[in-house]
N, C-alpha and C positions, 0 to 999 in steps of 0.2 A: 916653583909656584905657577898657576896656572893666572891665565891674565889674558881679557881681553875687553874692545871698545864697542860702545855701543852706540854710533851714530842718529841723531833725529834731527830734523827741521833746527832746533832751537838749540839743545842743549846735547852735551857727550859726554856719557856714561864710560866711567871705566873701572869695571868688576875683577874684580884680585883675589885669588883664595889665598889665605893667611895662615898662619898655624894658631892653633889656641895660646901658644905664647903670649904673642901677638895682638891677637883681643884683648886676652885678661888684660895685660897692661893697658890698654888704650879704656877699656871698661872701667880702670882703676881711677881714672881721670873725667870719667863722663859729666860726675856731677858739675864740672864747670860749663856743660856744653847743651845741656839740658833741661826743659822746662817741664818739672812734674805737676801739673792739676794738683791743688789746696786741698790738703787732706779737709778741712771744714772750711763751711759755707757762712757766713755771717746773715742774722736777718736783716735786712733793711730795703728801704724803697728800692731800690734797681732790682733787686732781689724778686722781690714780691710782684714790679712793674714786668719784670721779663719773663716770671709761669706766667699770668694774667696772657701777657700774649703770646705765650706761648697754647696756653690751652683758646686764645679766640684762633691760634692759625689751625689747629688743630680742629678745630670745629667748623673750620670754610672749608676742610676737608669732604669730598665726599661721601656719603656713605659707606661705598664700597671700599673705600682707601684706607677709612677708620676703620672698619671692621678686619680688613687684612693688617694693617698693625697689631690690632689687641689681638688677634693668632697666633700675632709671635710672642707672645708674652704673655706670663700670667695678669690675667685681666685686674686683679686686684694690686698687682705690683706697679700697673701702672699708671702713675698718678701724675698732678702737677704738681709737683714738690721739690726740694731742690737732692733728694735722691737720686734723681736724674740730671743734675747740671753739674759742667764741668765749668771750674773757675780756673782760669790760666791770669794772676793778678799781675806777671809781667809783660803779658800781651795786652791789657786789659780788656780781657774776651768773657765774656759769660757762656756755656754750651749746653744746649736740653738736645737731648739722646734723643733719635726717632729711632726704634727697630724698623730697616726697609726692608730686611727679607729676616731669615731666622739666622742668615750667614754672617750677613752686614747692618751694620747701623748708619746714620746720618747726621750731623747736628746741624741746630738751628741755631747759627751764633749772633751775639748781641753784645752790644760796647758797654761794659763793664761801667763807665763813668756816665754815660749821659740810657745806656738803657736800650738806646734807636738795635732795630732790628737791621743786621748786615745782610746776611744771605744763608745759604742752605750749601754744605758740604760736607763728604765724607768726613767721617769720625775719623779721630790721629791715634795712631799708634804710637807716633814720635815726636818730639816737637824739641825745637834747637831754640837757642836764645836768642837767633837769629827772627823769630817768628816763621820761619819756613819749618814746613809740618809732611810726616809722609802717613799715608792710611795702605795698610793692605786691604786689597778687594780682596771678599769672602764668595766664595762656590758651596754649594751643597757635595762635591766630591771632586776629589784630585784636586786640590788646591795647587795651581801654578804661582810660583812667587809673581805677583802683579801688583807691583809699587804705584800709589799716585802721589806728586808730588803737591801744595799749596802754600799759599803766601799770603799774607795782609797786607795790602796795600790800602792805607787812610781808612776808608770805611768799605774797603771791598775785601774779599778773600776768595783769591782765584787759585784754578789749579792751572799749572805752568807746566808739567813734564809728565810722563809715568814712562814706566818700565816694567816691561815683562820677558819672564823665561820659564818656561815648560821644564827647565831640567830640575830647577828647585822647585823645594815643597816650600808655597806661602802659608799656610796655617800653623808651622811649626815656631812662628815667632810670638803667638799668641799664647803660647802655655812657656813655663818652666820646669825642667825636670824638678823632682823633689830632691836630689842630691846633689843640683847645681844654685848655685847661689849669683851667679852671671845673669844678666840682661840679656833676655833673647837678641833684641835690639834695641840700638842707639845711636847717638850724635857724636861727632867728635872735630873740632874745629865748625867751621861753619857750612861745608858744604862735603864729609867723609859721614858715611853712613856706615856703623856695625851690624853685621847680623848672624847668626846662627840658624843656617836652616839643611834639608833633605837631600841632599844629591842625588838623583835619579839614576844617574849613568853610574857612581861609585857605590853607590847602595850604604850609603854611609853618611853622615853629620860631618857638615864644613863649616867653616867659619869663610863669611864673605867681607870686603870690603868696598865699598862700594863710592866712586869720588864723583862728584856733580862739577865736571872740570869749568863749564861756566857759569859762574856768580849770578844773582839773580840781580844785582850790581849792573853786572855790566849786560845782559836782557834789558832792562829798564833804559842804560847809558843809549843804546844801541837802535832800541825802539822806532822804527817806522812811523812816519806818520799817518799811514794805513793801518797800522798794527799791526805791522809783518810778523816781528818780532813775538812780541808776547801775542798770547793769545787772547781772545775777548774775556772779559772776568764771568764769571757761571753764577749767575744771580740765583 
């Protein structure tokens, strides 16, 4: 098995090619480690309170801002409606989808119980029951696997770590094959990440693992009163 570390400032990555054995099994287990977005959205006032501002932030928006969102999208698909929001009810997060290029998205998240707008951050590809969330950034070509990592803290939601490598393809955890019934990616305990993606160098499909060796736990324990540690939250 191939295996190496990936040193930062804050946190150590350490990526492990797996066999498909390997996955399936840990995939077979995810649903404990994973928070999927509410298939249905309920109507009610937080509901209704959080398009409301969602389409007033959208309208402080400049013209030129708006106009390049509704490019990426068909004009008429995009509305204030809860079409576009992601409900995470064990987060208690509400989330309206911004297209920021035709690659990537962004959400506008907002506290599910009281309404109040939190902040502005990548859209999640994965979310652990932990509340810690990973989004792949999107390229218009050559997708390099370029993980970022976020967290909620009280009423902040900051992004804490990423990782990137040139040798995997990141676009390939956004689709599934049609004769694979596997999770491109997912969670598994609170801080191993699964994924299925390109190998560059082997011209072939690997299955990765990937361990975030320090807890967001002990970041926090650890914290500076400068904020060495973590870093400033991304309002």
């Amino acid at each position: 098995m191939a295996y190496d570390a990936v040193a930062s400032a804050q946190t150590v990555f350490s990526v492990e090619k797996i066999s498909e054995t390997e996955y399936i099994k840990a995939e077979k287990e995810s649903l404990r480690y994973n928070i999927i977005p509410a298939d249905t959205i309920a109507n009610n006032d937080i509901v209704s309170m959080v398009l409301k501002e969602s389409q007033a932030k959208f309208e402080r928006l400049d013209s030129a801002s708006q106009q390049e969102i509704y490019s990426f999208v068909d004009s008429e698909g995009f509305g204030f409606n809860k079409q576009r929001l992601i409900f995470l009810p064990e987060l208690k997060l509400y989330g309206f989808v911004i297209p920021d290029t035709p690659f990537d998205d962004s959400v506008w998240w907002f506290d599910s119980e009281s309404g109040e707008y939190i902040c502005s951050a990548a859209s999640p590809t994965a979310i652990n029951i932990n509340g810690t969330y990973v989004s792949q950034t999107g390229h218009d070509c050559d997708w390099p696997l370029e993980l970022r990592f976020f967290r909620r803290d009280g009423n902040v939601i900051y992004e804490f770590e990423s990782y990137k490598n040139t040798q995997y393809n990141g676009e390939t955890i956004f689709w599934q094959e049609e004769d694979s019934k596997l999770s491109p990616i997912f969670w598994h305990n609170d801080n191993m990440l699964y994924l299925k993606t390109y190998d560059h160098q082997l011209r072939g499909y690997v299955y990765l693992k990937i361990k975030v060796q320090q807890s967001i736990r002990e970041i926090q324990e650890n914290m500076m009163p400068n904020g060495a540690i973590r870093p400033n939250p991304k309002q």
